[in-house]
C-alpha positions as CSV (number, residue, x, y, z in Angstrom):
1,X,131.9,88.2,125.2
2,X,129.7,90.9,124.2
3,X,126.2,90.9,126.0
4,X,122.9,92.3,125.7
5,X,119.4,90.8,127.5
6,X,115.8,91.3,127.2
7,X,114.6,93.1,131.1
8,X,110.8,93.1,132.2
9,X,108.3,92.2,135.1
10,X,107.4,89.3,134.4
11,X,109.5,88.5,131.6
12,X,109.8,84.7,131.4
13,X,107.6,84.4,128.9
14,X,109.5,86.8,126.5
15,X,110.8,85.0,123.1
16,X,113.4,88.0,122.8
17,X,116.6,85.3,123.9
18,X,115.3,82.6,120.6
19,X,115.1,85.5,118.5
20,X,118.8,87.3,119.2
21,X,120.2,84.4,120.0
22,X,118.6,82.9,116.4
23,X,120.0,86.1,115.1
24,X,123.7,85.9,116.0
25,X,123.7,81.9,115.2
26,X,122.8,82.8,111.3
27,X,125.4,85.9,111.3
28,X,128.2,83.9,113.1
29,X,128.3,86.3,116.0
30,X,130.1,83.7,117.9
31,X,131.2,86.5,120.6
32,X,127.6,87.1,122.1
33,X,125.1,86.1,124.2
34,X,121.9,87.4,125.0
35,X,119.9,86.8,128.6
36,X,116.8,87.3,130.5
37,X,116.6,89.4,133.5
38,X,113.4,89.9,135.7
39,X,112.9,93.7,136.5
40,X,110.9,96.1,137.6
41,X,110.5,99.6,137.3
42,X,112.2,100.7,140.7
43,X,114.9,97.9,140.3
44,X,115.7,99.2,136.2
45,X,118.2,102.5,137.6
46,X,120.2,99.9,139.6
47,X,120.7,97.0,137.1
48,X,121.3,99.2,134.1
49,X,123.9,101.2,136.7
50,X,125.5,97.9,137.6
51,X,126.1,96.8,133.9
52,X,129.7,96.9,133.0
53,X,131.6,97.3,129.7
54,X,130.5,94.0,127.8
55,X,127.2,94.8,127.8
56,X,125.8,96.5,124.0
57,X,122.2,96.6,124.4
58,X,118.7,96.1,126.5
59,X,115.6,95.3,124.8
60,X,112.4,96.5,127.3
61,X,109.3,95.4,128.0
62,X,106.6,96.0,130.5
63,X,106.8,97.9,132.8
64,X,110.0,99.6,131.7
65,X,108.9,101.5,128.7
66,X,108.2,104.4,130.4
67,X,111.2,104.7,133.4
68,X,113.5,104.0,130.5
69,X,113.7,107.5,129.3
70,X,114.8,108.3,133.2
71,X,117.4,106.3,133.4
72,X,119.1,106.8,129.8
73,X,121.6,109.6,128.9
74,X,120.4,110.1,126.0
75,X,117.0,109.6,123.9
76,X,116.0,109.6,120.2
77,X,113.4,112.1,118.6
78,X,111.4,109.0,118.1
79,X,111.1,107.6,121.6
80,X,110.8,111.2,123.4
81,X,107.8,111.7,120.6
82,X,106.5,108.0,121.8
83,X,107.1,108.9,125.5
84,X,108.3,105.4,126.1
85,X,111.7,103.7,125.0
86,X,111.9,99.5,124.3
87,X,115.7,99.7,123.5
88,X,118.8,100.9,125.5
89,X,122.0,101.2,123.4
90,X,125.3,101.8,125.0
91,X,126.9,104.5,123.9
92,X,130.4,105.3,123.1
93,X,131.2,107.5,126.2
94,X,129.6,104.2,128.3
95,X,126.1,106.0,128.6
96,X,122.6,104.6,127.1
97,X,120.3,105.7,124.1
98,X,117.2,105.0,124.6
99,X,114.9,104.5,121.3
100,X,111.9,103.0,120.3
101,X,112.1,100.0,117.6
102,X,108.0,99.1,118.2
103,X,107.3,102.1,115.9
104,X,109.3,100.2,113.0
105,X,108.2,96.7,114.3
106,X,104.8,97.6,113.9
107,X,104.8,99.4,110.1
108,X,107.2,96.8,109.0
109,X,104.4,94.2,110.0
110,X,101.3,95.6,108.5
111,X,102.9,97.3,105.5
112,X,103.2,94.0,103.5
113,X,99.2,93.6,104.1
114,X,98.1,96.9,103.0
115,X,96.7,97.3,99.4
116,X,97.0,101.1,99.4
117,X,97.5,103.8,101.8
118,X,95.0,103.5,105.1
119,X,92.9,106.2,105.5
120,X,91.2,105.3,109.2
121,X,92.9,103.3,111.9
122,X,91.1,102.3,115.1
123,X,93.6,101.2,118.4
124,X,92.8,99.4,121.0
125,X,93.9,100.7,124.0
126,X,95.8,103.7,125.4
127,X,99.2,102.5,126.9
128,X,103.1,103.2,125.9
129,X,102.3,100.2,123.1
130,X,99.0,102.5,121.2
131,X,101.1,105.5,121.4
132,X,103.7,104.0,119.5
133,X,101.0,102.0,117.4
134,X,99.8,105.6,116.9
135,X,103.0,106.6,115.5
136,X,103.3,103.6,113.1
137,X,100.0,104.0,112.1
138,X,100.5,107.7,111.2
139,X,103.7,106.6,109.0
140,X,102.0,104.3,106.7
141,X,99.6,107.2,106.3
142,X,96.6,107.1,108.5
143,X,94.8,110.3,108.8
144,X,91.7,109.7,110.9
145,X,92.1,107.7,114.6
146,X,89.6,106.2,116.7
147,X,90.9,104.9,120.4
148,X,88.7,102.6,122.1
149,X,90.1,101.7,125.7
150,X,88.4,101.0,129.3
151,X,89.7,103.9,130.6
152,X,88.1,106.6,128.5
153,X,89.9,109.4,129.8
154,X,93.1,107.6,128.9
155,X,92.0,107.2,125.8
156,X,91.2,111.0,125.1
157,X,94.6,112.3,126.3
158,X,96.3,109.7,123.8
159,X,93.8,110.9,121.1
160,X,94.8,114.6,122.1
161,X,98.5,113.6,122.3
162,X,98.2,112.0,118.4
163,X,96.3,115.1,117.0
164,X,98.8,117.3,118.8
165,X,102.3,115.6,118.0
166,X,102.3,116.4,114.3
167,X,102.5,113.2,112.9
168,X,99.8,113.1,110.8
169,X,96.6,112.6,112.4
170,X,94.1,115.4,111.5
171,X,91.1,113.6,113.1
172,X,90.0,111.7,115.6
173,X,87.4,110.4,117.8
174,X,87.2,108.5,121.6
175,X,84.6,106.2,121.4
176,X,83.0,103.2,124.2
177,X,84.1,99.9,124.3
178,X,81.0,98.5,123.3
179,X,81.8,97.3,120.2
180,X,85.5,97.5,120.4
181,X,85.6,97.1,117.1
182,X,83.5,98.6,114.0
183,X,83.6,97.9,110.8
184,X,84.6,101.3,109.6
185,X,88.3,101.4,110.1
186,X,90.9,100.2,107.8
187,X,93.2,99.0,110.2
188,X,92.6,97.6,113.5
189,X,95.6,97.3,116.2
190,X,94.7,95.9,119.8
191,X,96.8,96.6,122.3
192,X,95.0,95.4,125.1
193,X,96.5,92.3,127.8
194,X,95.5,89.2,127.3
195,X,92.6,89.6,129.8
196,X,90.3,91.7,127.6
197,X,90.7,89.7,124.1
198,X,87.5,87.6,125.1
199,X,85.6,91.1,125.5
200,X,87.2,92.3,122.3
201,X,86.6,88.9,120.3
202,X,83.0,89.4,121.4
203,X,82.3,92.6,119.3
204,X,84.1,92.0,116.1
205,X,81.5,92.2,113.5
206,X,80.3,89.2,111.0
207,X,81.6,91.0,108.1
208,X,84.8,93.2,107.9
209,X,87.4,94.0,105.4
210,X,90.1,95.4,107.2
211,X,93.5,94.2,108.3
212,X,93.8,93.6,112.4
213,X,96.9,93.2,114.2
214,X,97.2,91.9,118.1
215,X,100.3,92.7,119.2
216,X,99.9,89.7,122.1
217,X,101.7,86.7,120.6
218,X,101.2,84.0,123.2
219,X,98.8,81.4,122.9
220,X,98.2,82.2,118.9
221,X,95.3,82.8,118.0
222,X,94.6,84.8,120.4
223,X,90.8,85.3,120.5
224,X,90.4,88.7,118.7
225,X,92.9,87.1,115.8
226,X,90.5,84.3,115.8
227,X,87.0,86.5,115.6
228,X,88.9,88.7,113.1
229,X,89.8,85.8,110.7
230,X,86.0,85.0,110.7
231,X,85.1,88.3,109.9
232,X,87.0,88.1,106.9
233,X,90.0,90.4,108.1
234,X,93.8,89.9,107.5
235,X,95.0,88.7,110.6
236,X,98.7,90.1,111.7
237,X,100.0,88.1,114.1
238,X,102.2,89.9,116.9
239,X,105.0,88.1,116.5
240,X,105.6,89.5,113.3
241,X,105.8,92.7,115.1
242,X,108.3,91.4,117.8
243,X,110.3,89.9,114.9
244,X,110.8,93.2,113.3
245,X,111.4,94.9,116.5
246,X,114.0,92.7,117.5
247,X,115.5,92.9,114.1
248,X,116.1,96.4,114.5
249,X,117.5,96.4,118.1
250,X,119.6,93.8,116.7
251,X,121.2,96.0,113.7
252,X,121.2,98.8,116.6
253,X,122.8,96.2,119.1
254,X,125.9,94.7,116.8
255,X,126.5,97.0,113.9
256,X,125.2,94.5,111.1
257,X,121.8,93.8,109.2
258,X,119.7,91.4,110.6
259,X,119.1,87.9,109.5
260,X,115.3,88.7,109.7
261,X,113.9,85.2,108.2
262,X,116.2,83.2,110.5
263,X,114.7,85.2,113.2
264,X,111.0,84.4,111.9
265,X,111.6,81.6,111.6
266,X,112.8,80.6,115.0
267,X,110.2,82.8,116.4
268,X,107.7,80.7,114.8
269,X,108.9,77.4,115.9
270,X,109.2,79.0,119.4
271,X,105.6,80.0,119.3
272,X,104.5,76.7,117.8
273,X,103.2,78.3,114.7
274,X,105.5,77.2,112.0
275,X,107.9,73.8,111.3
């Protein structure tokens, strides 16, 4: 049996195990299973060191982004440019890679929504998440960044960070939270908890033509998805996100392509969204 879990504090609420599990049912990957482990940041070194040869992959979540970078052997160009890692492979020689698969989770989600090439992006936040929403953002072409986030000073260093990583961002600006969101961007991403949509539903405008992803999917709608859908906006839900993710840890994971719609599909279902 070949193994692979999703690891986080808390983590019960994850929808990673319908998703893999979804996954290996449609490819006939009857020799795996995938799990749920509570973890924290201090206990990560010592489950990851206790893993033995059956195990393939780890899929992150908060609060692990970060430490996983410590505890891997190895990291890709992609997740040392993020500064945070949601995937562990194992390696060959028995060591970890550490990469980051929100970057594509994220593009592959709004791409399909875009009608041409976004010009101004505005994120929501300053954690490991908008830096790799920064990163996505900057692949599909975004130029011009605006970071809104409670903590201002966070939100200037990830602004400096973006303008200094060479990704594409040539300018920028920090701005209050009050509005969270303007009507000027062409993309919105929100990376805030769950606590501050009610504060960020608040300030969407009446009118707005942009596109506006949460990347919470839990209790869909969330309030900004709902506010943004009123504005007019095309409304990404976050689970499309964690679908595509997962689809690429899951390629990473077992060697093959993933069954993407099965995935969706079961996500949806698990989200109550969908038949």
């Amino acid at each position: 049996m070949l193994r692979a879990a999703v690891l986080g504090s808390p983590v019960a609420h994850s929808l990673s195990p319908v998703l893999h599990r979804a996954g290996y049912a449609a490819a006939g990957l009857d020799g795996w299973e995938y799990g749920l482990h509570e973890v924290d940041a201090a206990g990560l070194p010592g489950f990851v060191g206790g893993l033995d040869g059956s195990w393939r992959g780890l899929s992150l979540t908060m609060p692990l982004k970060e430490v996983a970078l410590d505890v891997a052997t190895t990291a890709s160009e992609l997740a040392r440019r993020a500064g945070a890692a949601n995937t562990l492979v194992r390696r060959s020689d028995g060591g970890w890679d550490a990469t980051n698969t929100d970057v594509a989770g994220l593009a592959a989600a709004l791409r399909p929504h875009l009608a041409g090439i976004p010009a101004r992006a505005l994120v929501l936040g300053a954690g490991a998440t908008a830096r790799s929403a920064v990163l996505a953002l900057a692949g599909l072409g975004v130029t011009t960044l605006t970071v809104r986030a409670r903590d201002t000073g966070r939100a200037a260093d990830l602004l400096a960070w973006a303008l200094d990583a060479g990704v594409g961002i040539r300018n920028g600006s920090v701005a209050a939270i009050d509005p969270w969101v303007s009507t000027r961007d062409d993309v919105v991403v929100s990376t805030v908890p769950p606590a501050a949509a009610e504060a960020v539903a608040a300030t969407v405008p009446e009118q707005h033509g942009g596109v506006f992803l949460d990347v919470v999917y839990a209790g869909w709608p969330t309030p900004p998805a709902r506010a943004a859908a009123a504005a007019g906006m095309t409304v990404v839900s976050g689970l499309d996100m964690l679908v595509h993710q997962a689809a690429e840890q899951f390629a990473l994971f077992t060697g093959q392509p993933a069954p993407v719609e099965a995935m969706l599909a079961a996500g949806r279902r698990a989200a109550g969204v969908g038949p």
